[in-house]
C-alpha positions as CSV (number, residue, x, y, z in Angstrom):
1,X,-8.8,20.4,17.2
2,X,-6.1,18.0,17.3
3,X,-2.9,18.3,15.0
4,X,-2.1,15.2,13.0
5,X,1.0,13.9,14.3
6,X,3.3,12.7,11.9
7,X,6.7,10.5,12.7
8,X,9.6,11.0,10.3
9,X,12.1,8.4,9.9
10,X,15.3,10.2,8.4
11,X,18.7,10.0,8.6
12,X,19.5,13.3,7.5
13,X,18.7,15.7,10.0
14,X,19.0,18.7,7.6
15,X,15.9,17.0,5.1
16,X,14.2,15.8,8.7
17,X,14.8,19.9,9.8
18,X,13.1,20.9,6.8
19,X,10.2,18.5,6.3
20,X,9.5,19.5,10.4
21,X,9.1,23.1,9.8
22,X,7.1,22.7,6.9
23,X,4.5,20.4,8.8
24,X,4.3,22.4,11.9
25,X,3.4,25.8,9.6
26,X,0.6,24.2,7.9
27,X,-1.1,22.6,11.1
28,X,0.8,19.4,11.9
29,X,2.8,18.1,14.7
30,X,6.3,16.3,13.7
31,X,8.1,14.0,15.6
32,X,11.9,13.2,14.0
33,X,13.4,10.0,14.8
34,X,16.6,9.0,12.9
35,X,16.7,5.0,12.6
36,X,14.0,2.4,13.2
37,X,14.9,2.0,16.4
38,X,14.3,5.6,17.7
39,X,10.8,5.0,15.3
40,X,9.4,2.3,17.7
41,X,10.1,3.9,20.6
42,X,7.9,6.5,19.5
43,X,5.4,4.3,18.3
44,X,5.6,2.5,21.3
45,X,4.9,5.8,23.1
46,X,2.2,7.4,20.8
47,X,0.7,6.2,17.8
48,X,1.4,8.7,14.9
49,X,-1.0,9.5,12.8
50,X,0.9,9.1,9.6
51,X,4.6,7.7,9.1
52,X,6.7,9.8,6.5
53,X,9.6,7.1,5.8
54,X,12.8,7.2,4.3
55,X,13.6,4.1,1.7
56,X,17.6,4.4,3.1
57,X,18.2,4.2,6.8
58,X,20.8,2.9,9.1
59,X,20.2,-0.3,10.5
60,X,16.7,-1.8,8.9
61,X,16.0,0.0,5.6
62,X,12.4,1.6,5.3
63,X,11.1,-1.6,3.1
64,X,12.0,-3.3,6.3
65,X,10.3,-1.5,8.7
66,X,7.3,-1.2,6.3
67,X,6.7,-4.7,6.4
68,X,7.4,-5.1,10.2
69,X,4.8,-2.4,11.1
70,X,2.0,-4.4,8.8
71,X,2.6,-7.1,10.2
72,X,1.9,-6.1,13.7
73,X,-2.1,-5.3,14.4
74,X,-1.4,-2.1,16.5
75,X,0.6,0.1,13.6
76,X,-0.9,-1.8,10.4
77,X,-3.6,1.0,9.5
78,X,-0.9,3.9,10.2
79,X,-0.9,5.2,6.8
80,X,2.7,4.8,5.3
81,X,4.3,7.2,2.9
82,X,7.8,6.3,1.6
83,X,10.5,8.8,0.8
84,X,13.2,7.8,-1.4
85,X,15.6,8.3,-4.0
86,X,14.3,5.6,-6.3
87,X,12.2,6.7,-9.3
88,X,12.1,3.7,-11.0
89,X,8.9,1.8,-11.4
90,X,10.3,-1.3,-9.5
91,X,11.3,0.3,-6.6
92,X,7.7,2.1,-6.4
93,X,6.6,-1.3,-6.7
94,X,8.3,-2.6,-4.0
95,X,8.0,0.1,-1.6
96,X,3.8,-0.3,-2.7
97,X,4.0,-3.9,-2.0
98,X,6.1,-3.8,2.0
99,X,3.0,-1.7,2.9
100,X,3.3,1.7,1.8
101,X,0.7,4.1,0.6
102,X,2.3,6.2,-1.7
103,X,5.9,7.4,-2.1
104,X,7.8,10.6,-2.7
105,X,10.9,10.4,-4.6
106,X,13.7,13.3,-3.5
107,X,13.8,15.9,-4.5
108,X,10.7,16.9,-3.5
109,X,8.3,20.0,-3.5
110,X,7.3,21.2,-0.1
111,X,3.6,21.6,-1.7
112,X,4.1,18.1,-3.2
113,X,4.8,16.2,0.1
114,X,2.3,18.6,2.0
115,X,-0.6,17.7,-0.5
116,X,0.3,13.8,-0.4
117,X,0.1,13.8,2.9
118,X,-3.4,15.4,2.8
119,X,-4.7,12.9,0.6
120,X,-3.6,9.4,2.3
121,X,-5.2,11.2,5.7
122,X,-8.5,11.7,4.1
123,X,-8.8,9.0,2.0
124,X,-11.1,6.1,2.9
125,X,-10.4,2.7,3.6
126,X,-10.0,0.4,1.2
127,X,-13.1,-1.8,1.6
128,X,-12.9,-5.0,3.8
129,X,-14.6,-8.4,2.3
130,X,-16.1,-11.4,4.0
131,X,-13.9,-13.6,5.9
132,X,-13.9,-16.4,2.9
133,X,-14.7,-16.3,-0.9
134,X,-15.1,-19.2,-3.3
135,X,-15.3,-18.6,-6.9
136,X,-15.3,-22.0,-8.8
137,X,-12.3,-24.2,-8.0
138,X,-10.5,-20.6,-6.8
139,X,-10.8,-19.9,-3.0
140,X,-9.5,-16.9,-0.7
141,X,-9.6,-16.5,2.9
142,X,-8.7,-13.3,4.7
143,X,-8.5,-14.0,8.2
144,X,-6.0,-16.8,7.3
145,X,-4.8,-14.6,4.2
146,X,-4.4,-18.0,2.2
147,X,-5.4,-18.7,-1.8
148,X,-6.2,-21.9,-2.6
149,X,-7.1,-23.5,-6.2
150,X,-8.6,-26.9,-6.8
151,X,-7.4,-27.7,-3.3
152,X,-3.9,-26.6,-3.9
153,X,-2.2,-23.5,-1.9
154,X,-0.7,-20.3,-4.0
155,X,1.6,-18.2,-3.1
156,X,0.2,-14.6,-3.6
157,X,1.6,-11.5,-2.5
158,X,0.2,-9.2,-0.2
159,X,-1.0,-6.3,-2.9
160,X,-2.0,-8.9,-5.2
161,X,-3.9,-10.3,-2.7
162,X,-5.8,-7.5,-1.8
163,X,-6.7,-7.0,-5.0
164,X,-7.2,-10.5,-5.5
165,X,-9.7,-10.2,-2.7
166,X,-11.5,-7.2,-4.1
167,X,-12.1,-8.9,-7.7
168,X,-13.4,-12.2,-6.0
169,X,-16.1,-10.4,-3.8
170,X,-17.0,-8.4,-6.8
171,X,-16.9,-11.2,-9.6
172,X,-18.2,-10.7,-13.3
173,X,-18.1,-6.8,-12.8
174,X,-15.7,-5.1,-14.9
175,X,-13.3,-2.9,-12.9
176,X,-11.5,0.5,-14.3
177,X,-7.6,0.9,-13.2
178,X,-9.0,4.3,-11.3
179,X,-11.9,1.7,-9.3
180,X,-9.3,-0.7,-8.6
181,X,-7.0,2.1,-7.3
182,X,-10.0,3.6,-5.3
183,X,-11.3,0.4,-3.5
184,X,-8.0,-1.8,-3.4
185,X,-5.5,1.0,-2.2
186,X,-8.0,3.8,-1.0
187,X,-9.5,6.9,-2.3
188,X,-5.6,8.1,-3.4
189,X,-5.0,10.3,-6.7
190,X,-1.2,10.1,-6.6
191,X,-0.6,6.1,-7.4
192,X,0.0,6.1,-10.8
193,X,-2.7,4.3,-13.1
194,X,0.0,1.6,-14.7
195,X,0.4,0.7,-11.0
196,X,-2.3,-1.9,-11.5
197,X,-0.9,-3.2,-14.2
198,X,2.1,-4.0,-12.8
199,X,0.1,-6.2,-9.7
200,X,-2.6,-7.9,-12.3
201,X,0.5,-9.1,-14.4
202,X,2.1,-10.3,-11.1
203,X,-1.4,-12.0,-9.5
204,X,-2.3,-13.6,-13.0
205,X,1.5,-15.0,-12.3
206,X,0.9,-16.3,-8.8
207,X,-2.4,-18.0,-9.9
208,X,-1.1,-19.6,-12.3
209,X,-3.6,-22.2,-14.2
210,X,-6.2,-20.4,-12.4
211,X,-4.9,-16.5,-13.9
212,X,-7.4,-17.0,-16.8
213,X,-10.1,-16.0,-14.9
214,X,-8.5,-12.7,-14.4
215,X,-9.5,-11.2,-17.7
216,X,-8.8,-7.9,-19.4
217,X,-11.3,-5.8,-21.2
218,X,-10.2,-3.8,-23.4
219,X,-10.5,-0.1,-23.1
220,X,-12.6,-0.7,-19.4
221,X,-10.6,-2.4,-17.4
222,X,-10.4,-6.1,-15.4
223,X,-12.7,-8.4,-14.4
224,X,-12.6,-11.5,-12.2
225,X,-14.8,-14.3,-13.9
226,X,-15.8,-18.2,-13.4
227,X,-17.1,-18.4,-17.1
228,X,-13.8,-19.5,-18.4
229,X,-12.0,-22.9,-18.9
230,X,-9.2,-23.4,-17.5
């Protein structure tokens, strides 16, 4: 059977050292590059199976390189996990929003990172939706990855449009935080509940006249509906 190969992207060889023996005793294959540039060249070598990546680097910071390896179709699925420094909640956000799929923040348990990485490898994909969804005067496309209401573009960011996507295709069903973490960012115990808070208050922002229709239930969860006025 084939050992997961994992790329870490880390500065410090003496945390790189460490995370690399402690994947290669539990059934994994490491592969340590030190900047971004090192990264691609591996990627452009091998795909990895999963990229542990360091939020400070030299040269472009892990938030950069998250985005850059969304943005390009060959690396976009590689799931991401983030290591950094950073506990607070903005940060997570941020790191969550370039493209990662969960983070670690150092220091950090052997068991902890071994059990993260674990679950973003078996988790399932978040669930894909048709090309183009209209509800009312609100419209979202996903090959173009546009939003459009009463004719008018919004800007929506890329988590918030996922879940945007996900509410639309299931519209006037109510949604628990722990559904929306499951289908919207994948089958993943470790992103924290208030998460999705965070991203409705910022999609209800981005919609603006049109956020109504994202409403909360109380003690259930959210719902996208049309049966609003706006």
């Amino acid at each position: 059977m084939k050992k997961p190969r994992v790329l870490i992207v880390e500065d410090e060889s003496s945390i790189a050292e460490l995370i690399a023996v402690n994947l290669r005793h539990n059934g994994f294959e490491p592969i340590w590059s030190e900047d971004g540039a090192a990264a691609q060249r591996e990627i452009d070598a091998f795909l990895p199976d999963l990229i542990l990546l360091d939020w400070m680097l030299p040269g472009q910071s892990g938030l950069q390189l998250a985005r850059q390896w969304r943005k390009d179709p060959r690396t976009k699925a590689i799931p991401i996990l983030m290591l950094t420094a950073r506990g607070d909640e903005p940060d997570k956000v941020a790191g969550l929003d370039a493209g990662a799929d969960d983070y670690i923040t150092k220091p950090f348990s052997t068991q902890e990172m071994l059990a993260r990485i674990r679950a973003v490898l078996r988790r399932r994909a978040p669930e894909v939706v048709t090309e183009r969804v209209e509800i009312g005067e609100l419209a979202l496309d996903t090959s173009t990855h546009r939003v459009t209401w009463q004719g008018g573009a919004l800007k929506v960011g890329p988590t918030e449009f996922k879940l945007l996507a996900y509410l639309m295709q299931h519209a006037e069903r109510v949604h628990s935080r722990a559904q929306l973490l499951d289908k919207v960012w994948g089958d993943h115990v470790y992103i924290e509940e208030r998460t999705v808070d965070v991203h409705v208050k910022r999609l209800r922002e981005s919609l603006g006249a049109a956020a109504p229709m994202v409403e909360t239930v109380r003690g259930a969860g959210y719902r996208l509906t049309a049966q609003v006025t706006v």
